[in-house]
The first five atom37 places (N, CA, C, CB, O) and aatype in JSON, in Angstrom:
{
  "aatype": [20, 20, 20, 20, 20, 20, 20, 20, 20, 20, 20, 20, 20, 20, 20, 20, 20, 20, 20, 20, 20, 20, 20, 20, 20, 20, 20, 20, 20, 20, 20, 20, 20, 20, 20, 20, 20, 20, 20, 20, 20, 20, 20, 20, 20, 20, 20, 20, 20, 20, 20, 20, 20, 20, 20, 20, 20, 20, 20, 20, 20, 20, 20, 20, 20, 20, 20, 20, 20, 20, 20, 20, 20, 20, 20, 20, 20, 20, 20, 20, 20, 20, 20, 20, 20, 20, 20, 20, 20, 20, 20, 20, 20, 20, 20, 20, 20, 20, 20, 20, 20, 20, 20, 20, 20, 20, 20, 20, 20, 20, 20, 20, 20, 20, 20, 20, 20, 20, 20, 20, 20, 20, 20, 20, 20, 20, 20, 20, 20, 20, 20, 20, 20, 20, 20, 20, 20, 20, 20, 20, 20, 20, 20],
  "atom_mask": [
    [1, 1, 1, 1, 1],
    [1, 1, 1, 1, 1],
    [1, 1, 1, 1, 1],
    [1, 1, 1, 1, 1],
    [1, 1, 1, 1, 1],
    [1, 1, 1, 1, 1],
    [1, 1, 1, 1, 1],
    [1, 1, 1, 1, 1],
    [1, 1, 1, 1, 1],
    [1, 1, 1, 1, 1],
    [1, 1, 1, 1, 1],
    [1, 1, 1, 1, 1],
    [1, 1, 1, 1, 1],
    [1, 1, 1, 1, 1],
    [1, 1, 1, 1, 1],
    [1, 1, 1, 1, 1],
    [1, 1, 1, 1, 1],
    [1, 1, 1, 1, 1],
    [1, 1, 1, 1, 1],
    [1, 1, 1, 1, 1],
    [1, 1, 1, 1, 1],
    [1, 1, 1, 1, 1],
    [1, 1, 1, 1, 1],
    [1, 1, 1, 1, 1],
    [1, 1, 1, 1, 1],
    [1, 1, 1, 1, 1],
    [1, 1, 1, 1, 1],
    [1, 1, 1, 1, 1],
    [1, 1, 1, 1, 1],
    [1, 1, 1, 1, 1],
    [1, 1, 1, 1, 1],
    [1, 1, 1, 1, 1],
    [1, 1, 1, 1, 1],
    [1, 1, 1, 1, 1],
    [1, 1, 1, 1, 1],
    [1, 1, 1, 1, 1],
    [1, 1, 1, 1, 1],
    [1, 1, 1, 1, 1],
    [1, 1, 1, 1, 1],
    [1, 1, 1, 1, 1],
    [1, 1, 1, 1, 1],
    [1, 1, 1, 1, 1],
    [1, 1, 1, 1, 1],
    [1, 1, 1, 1, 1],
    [1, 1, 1, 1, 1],
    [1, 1, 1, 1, 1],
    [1, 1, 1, 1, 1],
    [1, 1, 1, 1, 1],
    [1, 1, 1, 1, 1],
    [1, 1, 1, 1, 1],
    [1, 1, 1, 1, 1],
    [1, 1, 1, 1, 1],
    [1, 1, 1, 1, 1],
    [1, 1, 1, 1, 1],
    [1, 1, 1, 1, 1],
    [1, 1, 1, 1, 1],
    [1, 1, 1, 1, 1],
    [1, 1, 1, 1, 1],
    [1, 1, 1, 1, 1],
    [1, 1, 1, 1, 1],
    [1, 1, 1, 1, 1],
    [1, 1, 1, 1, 1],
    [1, 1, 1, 1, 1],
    [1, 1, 1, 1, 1],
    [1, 1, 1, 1, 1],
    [1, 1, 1, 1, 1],
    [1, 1, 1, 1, 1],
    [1, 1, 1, 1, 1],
    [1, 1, 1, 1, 1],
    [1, 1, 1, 1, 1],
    [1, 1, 1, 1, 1],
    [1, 1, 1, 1, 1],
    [1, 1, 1, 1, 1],
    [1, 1, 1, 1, 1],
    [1, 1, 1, 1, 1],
    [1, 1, 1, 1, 1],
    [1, 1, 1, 1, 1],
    [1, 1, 1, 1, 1],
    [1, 1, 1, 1, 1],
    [1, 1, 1, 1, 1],
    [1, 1, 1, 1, 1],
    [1, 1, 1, 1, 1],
    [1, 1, 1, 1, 1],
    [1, 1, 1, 1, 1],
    [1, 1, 1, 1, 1],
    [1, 1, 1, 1, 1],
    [1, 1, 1, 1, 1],
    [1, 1, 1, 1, 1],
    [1, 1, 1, 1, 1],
    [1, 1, 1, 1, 1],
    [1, 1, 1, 1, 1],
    [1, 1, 1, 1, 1],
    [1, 1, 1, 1, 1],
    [1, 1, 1, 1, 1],
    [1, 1, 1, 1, 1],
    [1, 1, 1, 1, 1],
    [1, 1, 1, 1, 1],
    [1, 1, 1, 1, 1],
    [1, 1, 1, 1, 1],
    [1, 1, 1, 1, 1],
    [1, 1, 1, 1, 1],
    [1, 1, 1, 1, 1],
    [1, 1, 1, 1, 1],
    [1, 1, 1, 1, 1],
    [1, 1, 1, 1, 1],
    [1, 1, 1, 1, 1],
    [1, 1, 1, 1, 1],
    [1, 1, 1, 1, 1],
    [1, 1, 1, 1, 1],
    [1, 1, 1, 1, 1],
    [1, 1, 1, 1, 1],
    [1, 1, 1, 1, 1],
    [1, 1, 1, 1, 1],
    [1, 1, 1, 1, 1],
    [1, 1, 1, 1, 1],
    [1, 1, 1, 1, 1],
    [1, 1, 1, 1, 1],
    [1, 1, 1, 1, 1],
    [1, 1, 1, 1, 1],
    [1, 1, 1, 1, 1],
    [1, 1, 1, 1, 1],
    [1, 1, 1, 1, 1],
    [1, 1, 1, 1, 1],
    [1, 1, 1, 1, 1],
    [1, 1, 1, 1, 1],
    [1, 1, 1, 1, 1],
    [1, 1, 1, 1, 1],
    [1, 1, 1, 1, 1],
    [1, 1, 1, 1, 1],
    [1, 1, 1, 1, 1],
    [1, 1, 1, 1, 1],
    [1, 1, 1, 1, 1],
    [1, 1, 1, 1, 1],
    [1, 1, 1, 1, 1],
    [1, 1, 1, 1, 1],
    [1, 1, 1, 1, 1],
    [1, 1, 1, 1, 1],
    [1, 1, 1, 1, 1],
    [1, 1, 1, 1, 1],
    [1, 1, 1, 1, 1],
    [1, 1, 1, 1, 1],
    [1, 1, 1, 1, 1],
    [1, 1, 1, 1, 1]
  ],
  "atom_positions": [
    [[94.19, 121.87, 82.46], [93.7, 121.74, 83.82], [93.92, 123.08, 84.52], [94.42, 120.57, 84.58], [94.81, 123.91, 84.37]],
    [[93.03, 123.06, 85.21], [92.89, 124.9, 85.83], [93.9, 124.58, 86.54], [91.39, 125.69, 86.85], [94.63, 123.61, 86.34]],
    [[94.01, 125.53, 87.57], [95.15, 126.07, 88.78], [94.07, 125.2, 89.83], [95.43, 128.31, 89.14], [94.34, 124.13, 90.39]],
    [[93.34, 125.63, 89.89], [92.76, 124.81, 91.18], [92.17, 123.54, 91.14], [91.78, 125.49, 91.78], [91.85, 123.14, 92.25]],
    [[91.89, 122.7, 90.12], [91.7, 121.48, 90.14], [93.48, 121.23, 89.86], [90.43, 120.94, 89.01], [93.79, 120.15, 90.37]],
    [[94.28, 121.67, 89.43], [96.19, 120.84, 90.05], [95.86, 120.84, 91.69], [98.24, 122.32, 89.67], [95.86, 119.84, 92.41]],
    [[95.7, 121.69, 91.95], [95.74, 121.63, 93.69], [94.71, 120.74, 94.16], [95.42, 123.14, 94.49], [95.27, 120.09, 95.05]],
    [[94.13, 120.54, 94.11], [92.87, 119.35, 94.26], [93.72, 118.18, 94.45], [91.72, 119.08, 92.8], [94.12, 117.65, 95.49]],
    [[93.95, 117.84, 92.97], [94.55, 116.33, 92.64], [95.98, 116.54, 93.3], [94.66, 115.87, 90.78], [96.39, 115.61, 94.0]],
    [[96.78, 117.65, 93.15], [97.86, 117.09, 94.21], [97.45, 116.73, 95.75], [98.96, 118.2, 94.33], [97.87, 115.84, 96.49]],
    [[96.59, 117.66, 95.94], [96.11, 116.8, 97.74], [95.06, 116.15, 97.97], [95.83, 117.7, 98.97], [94.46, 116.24, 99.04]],
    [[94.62, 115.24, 96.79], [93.69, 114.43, 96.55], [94.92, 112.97, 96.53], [92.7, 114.94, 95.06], [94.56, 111.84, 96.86]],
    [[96.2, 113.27, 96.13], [97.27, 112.47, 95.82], [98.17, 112.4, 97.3], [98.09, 113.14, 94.45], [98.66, 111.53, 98.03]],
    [[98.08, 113.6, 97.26], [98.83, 113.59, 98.86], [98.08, 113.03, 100.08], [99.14, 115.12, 99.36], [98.73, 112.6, 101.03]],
    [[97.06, 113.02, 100.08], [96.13, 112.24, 101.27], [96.51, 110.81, 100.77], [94.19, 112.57, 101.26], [97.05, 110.05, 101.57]],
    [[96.23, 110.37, 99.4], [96.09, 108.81, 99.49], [97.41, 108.59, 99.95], [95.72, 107.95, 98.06], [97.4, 108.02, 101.04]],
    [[98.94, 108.92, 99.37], [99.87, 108.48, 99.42], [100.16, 108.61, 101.28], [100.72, 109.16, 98.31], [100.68, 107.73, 101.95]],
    [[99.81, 109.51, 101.62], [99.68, 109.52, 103.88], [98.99, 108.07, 104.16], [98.06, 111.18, 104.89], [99.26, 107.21, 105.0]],
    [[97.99, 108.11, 103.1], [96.89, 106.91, 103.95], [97.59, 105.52, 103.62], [94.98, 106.85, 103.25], [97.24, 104.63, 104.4]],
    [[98.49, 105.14, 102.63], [99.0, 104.27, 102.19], [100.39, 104.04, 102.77], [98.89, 104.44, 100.98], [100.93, 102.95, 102.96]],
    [[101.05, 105.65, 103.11], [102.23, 105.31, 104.19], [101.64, 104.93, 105.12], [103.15, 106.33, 104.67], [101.6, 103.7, 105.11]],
    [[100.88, 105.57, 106.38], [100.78, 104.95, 107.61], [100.26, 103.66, 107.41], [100.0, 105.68, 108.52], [100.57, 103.04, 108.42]],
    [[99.54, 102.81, 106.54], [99.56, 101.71, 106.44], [100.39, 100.91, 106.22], [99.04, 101.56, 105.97], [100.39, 99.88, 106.9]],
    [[101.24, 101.08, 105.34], [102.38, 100.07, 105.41], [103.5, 100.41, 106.7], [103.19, 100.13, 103.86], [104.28, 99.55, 107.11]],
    [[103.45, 101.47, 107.14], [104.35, 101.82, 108.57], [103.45, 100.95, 109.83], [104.37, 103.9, 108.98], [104.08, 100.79, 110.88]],
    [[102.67, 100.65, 109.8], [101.24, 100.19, 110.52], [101.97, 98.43, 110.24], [99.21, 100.82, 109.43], [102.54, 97.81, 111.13]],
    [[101.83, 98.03, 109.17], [101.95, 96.61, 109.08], [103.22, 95.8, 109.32], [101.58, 96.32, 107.92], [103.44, 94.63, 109.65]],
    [[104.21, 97.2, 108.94], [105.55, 97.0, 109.1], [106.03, 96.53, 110.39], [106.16, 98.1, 108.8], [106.61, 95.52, 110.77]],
    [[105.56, 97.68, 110.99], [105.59, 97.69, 113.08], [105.28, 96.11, 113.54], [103.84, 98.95, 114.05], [105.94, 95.35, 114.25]],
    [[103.7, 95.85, 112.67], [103.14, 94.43, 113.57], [104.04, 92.8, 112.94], [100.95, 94.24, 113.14], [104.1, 91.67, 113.42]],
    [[104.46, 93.27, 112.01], [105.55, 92.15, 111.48], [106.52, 92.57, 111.97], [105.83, 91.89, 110.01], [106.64, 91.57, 112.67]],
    [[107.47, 93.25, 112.29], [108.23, 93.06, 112.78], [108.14, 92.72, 114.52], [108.81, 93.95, 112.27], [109.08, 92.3, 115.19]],
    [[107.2, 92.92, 114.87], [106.57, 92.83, 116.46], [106.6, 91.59, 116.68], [105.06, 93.34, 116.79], [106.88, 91.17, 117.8]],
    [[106.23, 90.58, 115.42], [106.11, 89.37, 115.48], [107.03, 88.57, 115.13], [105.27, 89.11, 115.0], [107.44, 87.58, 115.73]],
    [[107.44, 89.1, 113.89], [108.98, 87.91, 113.65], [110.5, 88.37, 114.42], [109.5, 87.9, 111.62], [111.5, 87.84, 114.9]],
    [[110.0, 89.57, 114.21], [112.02, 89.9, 114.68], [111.92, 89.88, 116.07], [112.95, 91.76, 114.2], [112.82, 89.4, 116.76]],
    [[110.58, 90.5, 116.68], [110.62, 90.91, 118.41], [109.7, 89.59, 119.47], [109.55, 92.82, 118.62], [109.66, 89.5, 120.7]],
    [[109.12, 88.8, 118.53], [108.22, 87.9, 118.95], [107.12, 88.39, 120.16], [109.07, 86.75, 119.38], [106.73, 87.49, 120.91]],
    [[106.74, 89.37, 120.32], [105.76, 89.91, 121.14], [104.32, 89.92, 120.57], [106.17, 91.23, 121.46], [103.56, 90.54, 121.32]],
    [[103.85, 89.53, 119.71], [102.52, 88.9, 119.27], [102.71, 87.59, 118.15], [101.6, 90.15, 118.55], [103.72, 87.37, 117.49]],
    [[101.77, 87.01, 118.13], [101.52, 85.84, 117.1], [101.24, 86.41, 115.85], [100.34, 84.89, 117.47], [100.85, 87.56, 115.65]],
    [[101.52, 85.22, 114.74], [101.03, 85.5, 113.51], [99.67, 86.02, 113.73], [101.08, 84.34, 112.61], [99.48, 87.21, 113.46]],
    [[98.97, 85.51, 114.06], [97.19, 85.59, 114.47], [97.19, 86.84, 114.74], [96.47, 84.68, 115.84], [97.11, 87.6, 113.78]],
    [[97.26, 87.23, 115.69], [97.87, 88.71, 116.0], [98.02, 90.31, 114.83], [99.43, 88.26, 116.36], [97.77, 91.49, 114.61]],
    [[98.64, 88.99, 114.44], [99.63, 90.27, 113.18], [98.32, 90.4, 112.29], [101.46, 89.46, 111.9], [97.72, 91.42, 111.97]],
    [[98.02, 88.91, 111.93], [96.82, 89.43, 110.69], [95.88, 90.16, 111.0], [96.03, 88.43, 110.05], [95.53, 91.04, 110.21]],
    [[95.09, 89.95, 112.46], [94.26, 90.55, 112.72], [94.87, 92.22, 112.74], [93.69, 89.89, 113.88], [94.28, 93.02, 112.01]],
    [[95.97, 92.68, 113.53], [95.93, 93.7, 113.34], [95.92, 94.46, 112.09], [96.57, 93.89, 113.91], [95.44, 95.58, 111.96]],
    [[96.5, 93.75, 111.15], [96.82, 94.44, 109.61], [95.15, 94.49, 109.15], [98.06, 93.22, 108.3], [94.72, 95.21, 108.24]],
    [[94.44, 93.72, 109.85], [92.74, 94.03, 109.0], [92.43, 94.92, 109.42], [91.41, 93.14, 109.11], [91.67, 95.67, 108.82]],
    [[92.94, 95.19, 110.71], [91.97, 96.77, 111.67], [92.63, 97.86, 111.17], [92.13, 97.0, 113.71], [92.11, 98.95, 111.44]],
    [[93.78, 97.88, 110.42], [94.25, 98.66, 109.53], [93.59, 98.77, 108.07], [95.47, 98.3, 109.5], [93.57, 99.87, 107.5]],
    [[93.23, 97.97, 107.66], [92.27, 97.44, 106.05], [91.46, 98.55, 106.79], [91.36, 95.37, 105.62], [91.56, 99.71, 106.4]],
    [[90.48, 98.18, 108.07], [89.12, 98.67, 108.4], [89.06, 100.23, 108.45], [88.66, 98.07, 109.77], [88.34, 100.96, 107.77]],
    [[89.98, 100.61, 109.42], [90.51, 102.07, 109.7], [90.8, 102.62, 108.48], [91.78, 102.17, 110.59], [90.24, 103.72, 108.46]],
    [[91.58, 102.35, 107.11], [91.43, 102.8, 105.74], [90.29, 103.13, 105.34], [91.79, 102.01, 104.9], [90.0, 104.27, 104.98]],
    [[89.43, 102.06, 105.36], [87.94, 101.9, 105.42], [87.12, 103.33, 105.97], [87.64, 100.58, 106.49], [86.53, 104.13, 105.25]],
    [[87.26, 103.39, 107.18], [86.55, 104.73, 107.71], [86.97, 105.98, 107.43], [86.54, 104.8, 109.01], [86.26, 106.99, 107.36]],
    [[88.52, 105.86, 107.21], [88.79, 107.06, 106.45], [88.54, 107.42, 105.22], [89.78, 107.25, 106.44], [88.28, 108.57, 104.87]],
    [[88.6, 106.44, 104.49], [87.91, 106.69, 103.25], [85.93, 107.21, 103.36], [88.21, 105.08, 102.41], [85.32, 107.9, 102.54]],
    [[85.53, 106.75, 104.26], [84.18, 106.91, 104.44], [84.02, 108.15, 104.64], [83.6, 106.19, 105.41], [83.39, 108.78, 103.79]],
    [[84.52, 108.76, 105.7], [84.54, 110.53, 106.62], [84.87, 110.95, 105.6], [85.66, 111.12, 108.04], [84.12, 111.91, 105.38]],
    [[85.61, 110.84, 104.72], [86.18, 111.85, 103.66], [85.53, 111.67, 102.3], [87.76, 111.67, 103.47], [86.02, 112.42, 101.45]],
    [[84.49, 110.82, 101.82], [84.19, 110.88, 100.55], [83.24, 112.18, 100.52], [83.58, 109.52, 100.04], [83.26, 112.79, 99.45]],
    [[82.37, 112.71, 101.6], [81.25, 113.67, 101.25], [82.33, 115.19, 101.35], [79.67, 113.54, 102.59], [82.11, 116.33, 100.93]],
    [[82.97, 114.88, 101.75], [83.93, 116.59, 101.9], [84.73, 116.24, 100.51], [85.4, 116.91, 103.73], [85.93, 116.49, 100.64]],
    [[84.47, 115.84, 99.5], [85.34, 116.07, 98.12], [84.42, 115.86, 97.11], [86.65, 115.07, 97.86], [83.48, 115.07, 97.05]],
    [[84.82, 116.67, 96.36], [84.01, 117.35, 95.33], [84.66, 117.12, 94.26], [83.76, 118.76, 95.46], [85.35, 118.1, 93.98]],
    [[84.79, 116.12, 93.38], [85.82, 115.85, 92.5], [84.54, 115.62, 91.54], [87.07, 114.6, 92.86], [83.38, 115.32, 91.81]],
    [[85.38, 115.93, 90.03], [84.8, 115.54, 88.9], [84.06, 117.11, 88.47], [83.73, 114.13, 89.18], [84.16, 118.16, 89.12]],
    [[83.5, 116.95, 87.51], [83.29, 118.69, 87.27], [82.14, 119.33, 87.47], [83.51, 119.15, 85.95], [81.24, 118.6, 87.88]],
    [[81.9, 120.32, 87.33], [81.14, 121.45, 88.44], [79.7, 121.26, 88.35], [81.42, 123.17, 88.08], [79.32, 121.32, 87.18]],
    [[78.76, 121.04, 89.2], [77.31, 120.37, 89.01], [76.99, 121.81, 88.2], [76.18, 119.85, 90.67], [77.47, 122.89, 88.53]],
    [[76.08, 121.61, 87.11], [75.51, 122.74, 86.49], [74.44, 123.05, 86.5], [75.64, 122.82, 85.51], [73.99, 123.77, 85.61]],
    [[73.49, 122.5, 87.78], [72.4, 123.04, 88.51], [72.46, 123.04, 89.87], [71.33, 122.46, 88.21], [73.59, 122.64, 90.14]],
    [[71.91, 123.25, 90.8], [71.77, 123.66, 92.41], [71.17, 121.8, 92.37], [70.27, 125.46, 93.05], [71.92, 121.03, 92.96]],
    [[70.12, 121.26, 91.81], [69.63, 120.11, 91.86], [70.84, 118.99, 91.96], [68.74, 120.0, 90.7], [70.96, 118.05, 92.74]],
    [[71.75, 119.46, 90.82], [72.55, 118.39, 90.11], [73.6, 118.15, 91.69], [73.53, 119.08, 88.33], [73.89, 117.08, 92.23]],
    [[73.92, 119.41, 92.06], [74.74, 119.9, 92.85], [74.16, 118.79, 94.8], [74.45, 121.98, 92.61], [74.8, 118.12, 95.61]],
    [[72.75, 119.18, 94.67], [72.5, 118.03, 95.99], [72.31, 117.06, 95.56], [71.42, 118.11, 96.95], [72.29, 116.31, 96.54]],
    [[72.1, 116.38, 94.54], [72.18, 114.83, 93.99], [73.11, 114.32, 94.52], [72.35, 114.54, 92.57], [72.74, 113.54, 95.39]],
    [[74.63, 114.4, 94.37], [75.95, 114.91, 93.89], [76.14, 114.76, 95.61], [76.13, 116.67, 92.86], [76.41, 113.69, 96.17]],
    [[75.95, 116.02, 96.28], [76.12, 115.56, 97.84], [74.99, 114.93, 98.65], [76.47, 116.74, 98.66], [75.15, 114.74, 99.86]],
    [[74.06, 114.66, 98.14], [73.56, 113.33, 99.05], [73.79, 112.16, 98.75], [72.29, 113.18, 99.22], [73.21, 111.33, 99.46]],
    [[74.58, 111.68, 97.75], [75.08, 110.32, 97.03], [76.37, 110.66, 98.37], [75.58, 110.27, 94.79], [76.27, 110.12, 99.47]],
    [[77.36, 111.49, 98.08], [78.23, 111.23, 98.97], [78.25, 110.86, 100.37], [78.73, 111.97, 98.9], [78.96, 110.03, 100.93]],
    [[77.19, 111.75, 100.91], [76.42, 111.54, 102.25], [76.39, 110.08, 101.94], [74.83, 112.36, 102.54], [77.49, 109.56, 102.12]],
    [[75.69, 109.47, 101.62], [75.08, 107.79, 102.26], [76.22, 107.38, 101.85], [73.56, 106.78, 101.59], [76.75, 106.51, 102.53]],
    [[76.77, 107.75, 100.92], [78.12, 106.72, 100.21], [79.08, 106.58, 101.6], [79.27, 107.7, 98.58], [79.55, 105.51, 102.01]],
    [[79.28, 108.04, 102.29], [80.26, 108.23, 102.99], [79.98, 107.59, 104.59], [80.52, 109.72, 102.86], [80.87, 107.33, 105.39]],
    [[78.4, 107.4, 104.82], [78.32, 106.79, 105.76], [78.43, 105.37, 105.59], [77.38, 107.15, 106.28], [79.31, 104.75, 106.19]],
    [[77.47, 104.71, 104.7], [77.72, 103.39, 104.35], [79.19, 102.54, 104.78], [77.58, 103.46, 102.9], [79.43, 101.55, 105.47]],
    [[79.93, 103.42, 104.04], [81.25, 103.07, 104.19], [82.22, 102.88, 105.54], [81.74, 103.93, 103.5], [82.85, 101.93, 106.0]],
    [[81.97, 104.53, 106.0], [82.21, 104.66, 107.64], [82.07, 103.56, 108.75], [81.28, 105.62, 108.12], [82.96, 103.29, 109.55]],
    [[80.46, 102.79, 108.66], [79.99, 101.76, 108.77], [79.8, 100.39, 108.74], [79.72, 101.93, 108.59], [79.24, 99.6, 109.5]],
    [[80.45, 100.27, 107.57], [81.03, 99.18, 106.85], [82.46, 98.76, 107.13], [80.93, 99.47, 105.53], [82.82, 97.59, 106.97]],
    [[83.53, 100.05, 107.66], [84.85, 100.27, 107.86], [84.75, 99.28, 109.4], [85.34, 102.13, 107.89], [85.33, 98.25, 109.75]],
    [[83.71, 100.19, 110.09], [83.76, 100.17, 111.91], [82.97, 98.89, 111.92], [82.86, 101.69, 112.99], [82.53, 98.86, 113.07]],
    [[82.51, 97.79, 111.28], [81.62, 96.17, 111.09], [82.96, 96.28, 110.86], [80.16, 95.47, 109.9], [83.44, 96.49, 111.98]],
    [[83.74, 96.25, 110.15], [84.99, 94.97, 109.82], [85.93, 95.29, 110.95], [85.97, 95.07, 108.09], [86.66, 94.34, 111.25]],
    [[86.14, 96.52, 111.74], [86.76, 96.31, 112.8], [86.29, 95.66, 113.95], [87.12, 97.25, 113.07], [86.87, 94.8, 114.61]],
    [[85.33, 96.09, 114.12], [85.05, 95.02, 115.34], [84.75, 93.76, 115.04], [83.97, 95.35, 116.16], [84.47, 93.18, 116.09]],
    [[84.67, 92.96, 114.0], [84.54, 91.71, 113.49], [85.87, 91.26, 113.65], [84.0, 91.63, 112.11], [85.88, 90.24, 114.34]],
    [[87.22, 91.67, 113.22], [88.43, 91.47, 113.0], [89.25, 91.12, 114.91], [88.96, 92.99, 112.0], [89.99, 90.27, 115.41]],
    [[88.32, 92.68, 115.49], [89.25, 92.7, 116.9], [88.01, 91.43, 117.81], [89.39, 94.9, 117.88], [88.57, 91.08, 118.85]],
    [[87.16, 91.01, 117.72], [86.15, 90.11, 118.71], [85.32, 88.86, 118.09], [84.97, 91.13, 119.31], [84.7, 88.02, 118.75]],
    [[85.42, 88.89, 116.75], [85.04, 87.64, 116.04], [85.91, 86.5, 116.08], [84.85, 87.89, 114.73], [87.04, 86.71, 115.65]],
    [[85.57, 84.92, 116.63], [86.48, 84.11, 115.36], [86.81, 84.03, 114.44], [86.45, 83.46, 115.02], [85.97, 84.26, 113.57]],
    [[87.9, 83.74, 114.08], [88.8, 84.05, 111.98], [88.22, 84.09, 111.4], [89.68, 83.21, 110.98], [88.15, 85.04, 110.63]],
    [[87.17, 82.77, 111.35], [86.38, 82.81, 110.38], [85.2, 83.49, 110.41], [86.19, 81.79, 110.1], [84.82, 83.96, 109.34]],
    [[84.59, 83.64, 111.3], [83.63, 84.44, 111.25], [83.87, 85.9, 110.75], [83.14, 84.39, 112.42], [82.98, 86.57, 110.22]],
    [[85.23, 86.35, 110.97], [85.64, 87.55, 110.99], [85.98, 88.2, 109.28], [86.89, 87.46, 112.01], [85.8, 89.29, 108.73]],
    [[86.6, 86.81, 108.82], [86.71, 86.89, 107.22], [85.4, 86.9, 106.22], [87.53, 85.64, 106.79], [85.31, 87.29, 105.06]],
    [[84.53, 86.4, 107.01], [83.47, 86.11, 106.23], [82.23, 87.79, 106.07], [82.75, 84.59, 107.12], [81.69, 88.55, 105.27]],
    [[82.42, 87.45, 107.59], [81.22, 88.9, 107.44], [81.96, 90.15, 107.53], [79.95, 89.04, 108.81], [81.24, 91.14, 107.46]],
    [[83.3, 90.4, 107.68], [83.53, 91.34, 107.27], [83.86, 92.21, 105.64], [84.17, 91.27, 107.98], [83.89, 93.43, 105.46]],
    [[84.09, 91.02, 104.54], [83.44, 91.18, 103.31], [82.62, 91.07, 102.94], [83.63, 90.89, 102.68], [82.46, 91.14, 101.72]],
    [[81.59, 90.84, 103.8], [79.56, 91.03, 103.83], [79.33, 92.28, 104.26], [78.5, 89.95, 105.06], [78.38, 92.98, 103.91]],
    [[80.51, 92.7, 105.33], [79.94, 93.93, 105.46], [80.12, 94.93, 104.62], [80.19, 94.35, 106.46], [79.25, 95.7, 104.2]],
    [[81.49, 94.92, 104.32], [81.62, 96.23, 102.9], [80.9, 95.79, 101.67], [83.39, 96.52, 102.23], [80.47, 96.72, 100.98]],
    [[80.62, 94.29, 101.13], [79.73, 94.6, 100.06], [78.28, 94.65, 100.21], [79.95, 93.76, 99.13], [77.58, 94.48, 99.21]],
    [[77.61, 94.92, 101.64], [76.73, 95.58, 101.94], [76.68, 97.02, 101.95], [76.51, 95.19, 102.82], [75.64, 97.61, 101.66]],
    [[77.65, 97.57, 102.24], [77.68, 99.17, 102.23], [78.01, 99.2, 100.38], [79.23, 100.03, 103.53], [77.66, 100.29, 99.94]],
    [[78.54, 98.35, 99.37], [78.66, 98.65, 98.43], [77.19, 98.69, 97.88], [79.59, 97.96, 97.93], [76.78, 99.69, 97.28]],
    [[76.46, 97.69, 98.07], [75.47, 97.59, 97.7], [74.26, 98.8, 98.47], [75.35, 96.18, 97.84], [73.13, 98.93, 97.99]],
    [[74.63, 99.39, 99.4], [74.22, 100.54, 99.9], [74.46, 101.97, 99.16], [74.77, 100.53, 101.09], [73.59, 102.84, 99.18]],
    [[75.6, 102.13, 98.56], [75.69, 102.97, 97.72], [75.44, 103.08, 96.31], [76.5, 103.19, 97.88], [74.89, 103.98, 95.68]],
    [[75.93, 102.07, 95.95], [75.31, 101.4, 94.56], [73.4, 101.99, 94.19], [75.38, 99.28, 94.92], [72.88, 102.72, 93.35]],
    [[72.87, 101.15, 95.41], [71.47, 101.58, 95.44], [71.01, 102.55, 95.26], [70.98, 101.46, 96.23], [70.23, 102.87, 94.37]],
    [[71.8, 103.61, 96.75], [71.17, 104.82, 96.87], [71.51, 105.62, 95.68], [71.52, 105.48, 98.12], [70.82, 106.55, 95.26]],
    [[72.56, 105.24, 95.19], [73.16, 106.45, 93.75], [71.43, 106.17, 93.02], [75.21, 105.59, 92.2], [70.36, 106.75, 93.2]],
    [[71.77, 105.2, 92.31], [70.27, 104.95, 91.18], [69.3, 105.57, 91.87], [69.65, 103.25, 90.84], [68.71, 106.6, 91.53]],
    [[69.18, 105.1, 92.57], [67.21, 105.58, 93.19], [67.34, 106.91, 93.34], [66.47, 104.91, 95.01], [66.57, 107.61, 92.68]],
    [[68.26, 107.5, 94.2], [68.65, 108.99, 94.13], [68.7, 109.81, 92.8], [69.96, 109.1, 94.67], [67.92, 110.74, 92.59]],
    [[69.69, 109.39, 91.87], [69.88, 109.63, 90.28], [68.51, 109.81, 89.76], [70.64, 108.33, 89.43], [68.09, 110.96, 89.65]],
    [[67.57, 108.57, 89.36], [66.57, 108.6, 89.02], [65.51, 109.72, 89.69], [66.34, 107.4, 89.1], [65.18, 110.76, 89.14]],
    [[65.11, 109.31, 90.86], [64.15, 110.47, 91.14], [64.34, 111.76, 90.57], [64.09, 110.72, 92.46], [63.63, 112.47, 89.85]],
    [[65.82, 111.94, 91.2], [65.9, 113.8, 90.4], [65.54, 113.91, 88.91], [67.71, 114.56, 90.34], [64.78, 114.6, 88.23]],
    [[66.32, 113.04, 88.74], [65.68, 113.16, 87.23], [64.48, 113.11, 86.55], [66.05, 112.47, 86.63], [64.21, 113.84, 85.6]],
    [[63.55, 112.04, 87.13], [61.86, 112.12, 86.9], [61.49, 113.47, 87.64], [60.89, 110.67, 87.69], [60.38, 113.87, 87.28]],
    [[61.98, 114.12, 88.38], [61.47, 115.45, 88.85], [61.69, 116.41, 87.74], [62.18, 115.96, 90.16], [60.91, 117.3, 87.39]],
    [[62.4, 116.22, 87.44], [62.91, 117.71, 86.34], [61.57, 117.62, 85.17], [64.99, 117.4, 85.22], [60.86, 118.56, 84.81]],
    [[61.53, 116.5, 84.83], [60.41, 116.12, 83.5], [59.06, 116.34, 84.14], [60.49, 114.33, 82.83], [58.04, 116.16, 83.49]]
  ]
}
């Protein structure tokens, strides 16, 4: 492994492990808010721990088109394939993050459980899509 893909994956490692602390520091706070300090309800708590799920969600979204992982496109073509997959991937997601938050903070439970895993496997199915159809075209172009 080169020198600069170690540095990659260590702060490819170091972001997740931030995004995974402030989450559990995040869930920690609202359980203890609730059992030890009693200043919100269970109800409360879950909902907040989803707007935390969601907020993961968008961060993961903003950040998939700014990383460049996996190895070096070996055409200029291959290379915008490559970042316009991330583009929609990264909005999809963004999108999909900010539907499950506001579903979580203004929906009923159930409504809130339901379409907010409609909404990310809509943005999955948003990326999913756009990869193939994207993939393919370039490729019938080259031939």
């Amino acid at each position: 492994m080169s020198d600069d893909a170690t540095i990659r994956a260590r702060k490819t490692i170091r972001d997740a492990l931030i995004l995974a602390g402030a989450m559990l520091v995040g869930t920690l706070a609202l359980t203890v808010a609730n059992k030890a300090l009693g200043w919100i309800d269970s109800d409360t708590t879950t909902r907040g721990v989803m707007v935390l799920i969601g907020l993961m969600l968008v961060v993961t979204g903003n950040g998939m088109p700014k990383k460049q992982e996996g190895p070096p496109s070996q055409t200029i073509g291959d290379l915008a394939t490559r970042q316009a997959i991330l583009r929609v991937g990264g909005w999809a997601m963004l999108l999909g993050g900010l539907v499950w938050i506001a579903l979580w903070i203004f929906a009923p439970r159930d409504i809130a459980t339901s379409g907010s895993v409609a909404a990310v496997a809509a943005s999955v199915v948003v990326m999913v899509g756009y990869s193939i159809w994207r993939y393919r075209r370039d490729r019938s172009s080259l031939s």
